[in-house]
C-alpha positions in Angstrom: 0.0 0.0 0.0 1.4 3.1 -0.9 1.1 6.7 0.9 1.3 9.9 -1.2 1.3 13.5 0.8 1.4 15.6 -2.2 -1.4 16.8 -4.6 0.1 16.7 -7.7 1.7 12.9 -7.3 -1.7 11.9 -5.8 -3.6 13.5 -9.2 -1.2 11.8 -11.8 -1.4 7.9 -9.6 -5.0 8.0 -10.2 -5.2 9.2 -14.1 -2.6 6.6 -14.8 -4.5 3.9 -13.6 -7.5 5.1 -15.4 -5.6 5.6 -18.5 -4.7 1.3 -17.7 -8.3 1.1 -18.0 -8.3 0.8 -14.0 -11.9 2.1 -12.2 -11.0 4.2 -8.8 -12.7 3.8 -6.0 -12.0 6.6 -3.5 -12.8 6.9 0.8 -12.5 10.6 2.0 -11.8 10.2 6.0 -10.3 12.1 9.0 -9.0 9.1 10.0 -9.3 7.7 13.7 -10.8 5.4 11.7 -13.3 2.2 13.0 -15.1 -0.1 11.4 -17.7 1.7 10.1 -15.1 3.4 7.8 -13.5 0.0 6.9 -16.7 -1.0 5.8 -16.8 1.8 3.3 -13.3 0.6 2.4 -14.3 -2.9 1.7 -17.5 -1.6 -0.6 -15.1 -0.1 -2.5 -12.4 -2.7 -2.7 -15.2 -5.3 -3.8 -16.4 -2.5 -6.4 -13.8 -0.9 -8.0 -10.1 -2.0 -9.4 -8.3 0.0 -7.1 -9.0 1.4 -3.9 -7.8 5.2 -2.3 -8.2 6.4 0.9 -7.7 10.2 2.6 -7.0 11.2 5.9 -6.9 14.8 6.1 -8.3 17.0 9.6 -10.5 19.5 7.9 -9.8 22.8 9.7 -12.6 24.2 7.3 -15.9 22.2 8.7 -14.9 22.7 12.5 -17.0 25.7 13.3 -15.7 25.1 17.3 -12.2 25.5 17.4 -11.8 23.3 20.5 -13.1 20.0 18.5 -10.7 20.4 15.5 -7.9 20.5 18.8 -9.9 17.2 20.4 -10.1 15.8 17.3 -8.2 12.1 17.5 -5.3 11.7 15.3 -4.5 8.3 14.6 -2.6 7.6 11.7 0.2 4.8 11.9 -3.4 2.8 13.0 -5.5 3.9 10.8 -2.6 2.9 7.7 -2.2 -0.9 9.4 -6.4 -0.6 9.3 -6.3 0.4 5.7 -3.7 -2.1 4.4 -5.3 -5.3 6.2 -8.5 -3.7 4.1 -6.5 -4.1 1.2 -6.6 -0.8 0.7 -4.3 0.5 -2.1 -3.4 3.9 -1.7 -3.5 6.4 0.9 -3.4 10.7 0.2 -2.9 11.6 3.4 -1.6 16.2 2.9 -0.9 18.5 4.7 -3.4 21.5 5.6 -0.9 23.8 3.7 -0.8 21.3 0.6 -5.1 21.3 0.9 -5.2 24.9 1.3 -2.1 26.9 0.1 -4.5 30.4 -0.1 -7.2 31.1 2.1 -10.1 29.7 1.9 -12.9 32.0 0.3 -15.9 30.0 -1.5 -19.1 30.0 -0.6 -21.8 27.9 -1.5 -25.9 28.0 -1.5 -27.5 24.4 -1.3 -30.7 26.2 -0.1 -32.0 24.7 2.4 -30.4 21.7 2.5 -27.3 23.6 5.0 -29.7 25.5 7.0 -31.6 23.0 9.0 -30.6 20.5 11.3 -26.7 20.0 11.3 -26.7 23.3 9.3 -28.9 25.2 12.3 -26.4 24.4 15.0 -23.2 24.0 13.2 -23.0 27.5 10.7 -20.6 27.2 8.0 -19.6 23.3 8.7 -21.2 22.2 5.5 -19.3 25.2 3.6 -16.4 23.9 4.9 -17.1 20.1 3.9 -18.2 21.0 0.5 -15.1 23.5 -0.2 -12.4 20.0 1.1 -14.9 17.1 -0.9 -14.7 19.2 -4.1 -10.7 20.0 -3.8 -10.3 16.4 -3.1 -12.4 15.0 -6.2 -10.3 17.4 -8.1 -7.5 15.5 -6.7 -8.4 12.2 -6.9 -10.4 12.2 -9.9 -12.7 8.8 -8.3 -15.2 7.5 -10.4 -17.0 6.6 -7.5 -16.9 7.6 -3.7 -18.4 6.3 -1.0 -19.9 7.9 2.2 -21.6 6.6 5.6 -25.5 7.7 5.7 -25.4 8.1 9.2 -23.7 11.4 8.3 -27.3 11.6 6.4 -27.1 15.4 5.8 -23.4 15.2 4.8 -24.4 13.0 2.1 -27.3 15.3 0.6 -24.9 18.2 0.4 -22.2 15.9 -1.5 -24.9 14.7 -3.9 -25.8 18.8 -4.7 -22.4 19.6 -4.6 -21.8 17.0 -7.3 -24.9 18.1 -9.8 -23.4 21.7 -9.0 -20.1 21.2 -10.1 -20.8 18.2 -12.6 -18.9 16.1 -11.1 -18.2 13.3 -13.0 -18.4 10.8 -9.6 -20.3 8.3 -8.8 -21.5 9.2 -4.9 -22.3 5.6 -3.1 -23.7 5.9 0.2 -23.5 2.5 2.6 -25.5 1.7 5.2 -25.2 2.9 8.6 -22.8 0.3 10.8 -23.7 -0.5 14.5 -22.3 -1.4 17.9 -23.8 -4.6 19.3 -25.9 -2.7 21.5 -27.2 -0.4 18.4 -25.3 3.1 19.0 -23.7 4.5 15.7 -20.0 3.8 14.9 -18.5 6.9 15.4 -14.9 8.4 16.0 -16.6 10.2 18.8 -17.6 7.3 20.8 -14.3 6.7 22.0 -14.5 10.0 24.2 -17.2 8.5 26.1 -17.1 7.6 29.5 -17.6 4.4 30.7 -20.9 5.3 32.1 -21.7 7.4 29.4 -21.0 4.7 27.1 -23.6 2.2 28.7 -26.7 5.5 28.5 -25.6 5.7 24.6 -27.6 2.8 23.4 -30.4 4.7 24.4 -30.3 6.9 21.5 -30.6 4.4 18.9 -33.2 2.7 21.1 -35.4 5.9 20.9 -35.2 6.2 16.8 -36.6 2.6 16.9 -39.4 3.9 19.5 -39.5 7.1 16.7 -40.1 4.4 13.8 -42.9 2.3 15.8 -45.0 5.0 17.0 -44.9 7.0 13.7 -47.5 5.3 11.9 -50.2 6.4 14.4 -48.9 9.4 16.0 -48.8 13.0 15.5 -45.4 14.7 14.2 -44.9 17.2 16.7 -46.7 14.9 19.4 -44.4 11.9 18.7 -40.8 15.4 18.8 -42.1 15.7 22.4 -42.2 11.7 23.2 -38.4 11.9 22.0 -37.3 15.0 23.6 -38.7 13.7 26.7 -37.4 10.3 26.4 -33.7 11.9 25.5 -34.1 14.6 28.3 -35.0 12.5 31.2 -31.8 10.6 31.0 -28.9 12.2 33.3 -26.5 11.8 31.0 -28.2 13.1 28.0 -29.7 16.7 26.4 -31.1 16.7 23.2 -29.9 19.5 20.5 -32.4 18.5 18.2 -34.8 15.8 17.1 -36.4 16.6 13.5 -38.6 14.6 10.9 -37.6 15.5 7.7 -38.2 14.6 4.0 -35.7 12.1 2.8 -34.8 13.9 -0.9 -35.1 17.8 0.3 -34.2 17.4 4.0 -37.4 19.6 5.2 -38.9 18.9 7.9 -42.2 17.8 7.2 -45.7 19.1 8.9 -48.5 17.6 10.6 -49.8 15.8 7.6 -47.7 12.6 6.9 -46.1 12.7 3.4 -46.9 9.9 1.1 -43.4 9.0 0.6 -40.1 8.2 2.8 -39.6 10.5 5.7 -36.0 10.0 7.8 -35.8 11.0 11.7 -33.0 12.7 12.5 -31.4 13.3 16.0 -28.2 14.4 18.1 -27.4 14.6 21.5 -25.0 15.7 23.7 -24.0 13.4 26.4 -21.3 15.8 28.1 -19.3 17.6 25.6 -19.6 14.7 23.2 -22.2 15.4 20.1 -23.8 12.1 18.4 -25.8 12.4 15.7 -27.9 9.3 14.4 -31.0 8.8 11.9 -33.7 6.2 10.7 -36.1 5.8 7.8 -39.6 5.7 9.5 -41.7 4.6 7.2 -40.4 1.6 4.6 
């Protein structure tokens, strides 16, 4: 498994192997990477001829300064992860090499960035749309694959993709899951012990969400959750929201004939989980 660091070297490795007639698969990470990121690796592997992987911070998506700082850095165990994955490449820059001006673009996905994620956490999707585009440039995929439990990530990447047209294939994988149902996460890991045992409850409460749905008012069943979230010592809900799968808007008292997706996060101390669930398939 190789490891590039520079733009340029990373660019030409990937049109070479297309020019062999060679399809790219390509996993943008931050590394501290866990098995939900593997599996993402391993979609691609099965997929594609070759496989590349980034792990590059983004200082441009951290909207609090103190997370990008807490931010786990990982790499000599992410790169054993990567190349028991069979993994075969890995771009791993420098901020400097990523951003060598400052960064200035702005984008409008209406209102796919203002709710939810976008509500609490202003300019984060900016920030990930601005490092997703400069690294398609400099990977040149034809296909990348993304986590849906980052649900809202992966409507922005789709928009940003029709945007730009990008020619990328954006495949999103299933959501993967501790034993006891919480989200993989790189975040989980800051979790106390105690903390750790409460987390289960939030997947436990988008299952409740899914159940009572059917017969249950929208904002009647927000209240159920924030209650169920709020009550627990360890948690506080930021938000719980019922939203449209395709636009992301959260949807009104009458039901929409079509897929709706529950999204949540919580804090549980100073560490922020996000999760989500399809209601009504």
């Amino acid at each position: 498994m190789e490891i590039i660091n520079n733009a340029a070297e990373m660019h030409a490795w990937s049109k070479n192997r297309q020019k062999e007639g060679l399809i790219v698969g390509f996993v943008p990470t931050m590394g501290a990477l866990h098995k939900g990121h593997i599996e993402l690796v391993n979609h691609s592997v099965k997929e594609n001829d070759v496989t590349v992987c980034s792990i590059f911070v983004n200082p441009v998506q951290f909207n609090n300064p103190d997370d990008l700082e807490k931010y786990p850095r990982t790499f000599d165990q992410d790169v054993a992860m990567l190349r028991d994955a069979a993994c075969d490449l890995v771009f791993y820059p420098p901020v400097k090499e990523m951003y060598p001006e400052p960064v200035t673009r702005q984008y409008d996905f209406g209102i796919l960035d203002k709710v939810m994620e976008g509500r609490y956490r202003p300019g984060h999707f900016n920030g990930v749309a601005i490092v997703v585009k400069k690294l398609f440039d400099i990977v040149v995929p034809n296909r990348a694959y993304f986590g849906e439990k980052d649900f809202q990530q992966l409507a922005i990447i789709r928009a940003l993709a029709k945007q730009e047209t990008l020619d990328v294939e954006i495949v999103s994988c299933p959501i993967v899951r501790e034993p006891d149902g919480l989200a993989m996460s790189t975040r989980n890991v800051r979790l106390s012990k105690v903390q750790r045992v409460h987390a289960s409850l939030i997947y436990n409460t988008l299952l409740f969400a899914k159940k009572m749905y059917p017969h249950t008012q929208p904002d009647e069943l927000k209240k159920e959750v924030e209650q169920r979230i709020n009550n627990n010592p360890y948690m506080q809900l930021e938000y719980f929201e019922i939203s449209d799968t395709e636009t992301l808007e959260p949807i009104g008292q009458v039901k929409p004939p079509k897929p709706v997706i529950a999204c949540i996060a919580v804090y549980m101390g100073e560490v922020r989980l996000i999760d989500n669930m399809i209601l009504n398939l």
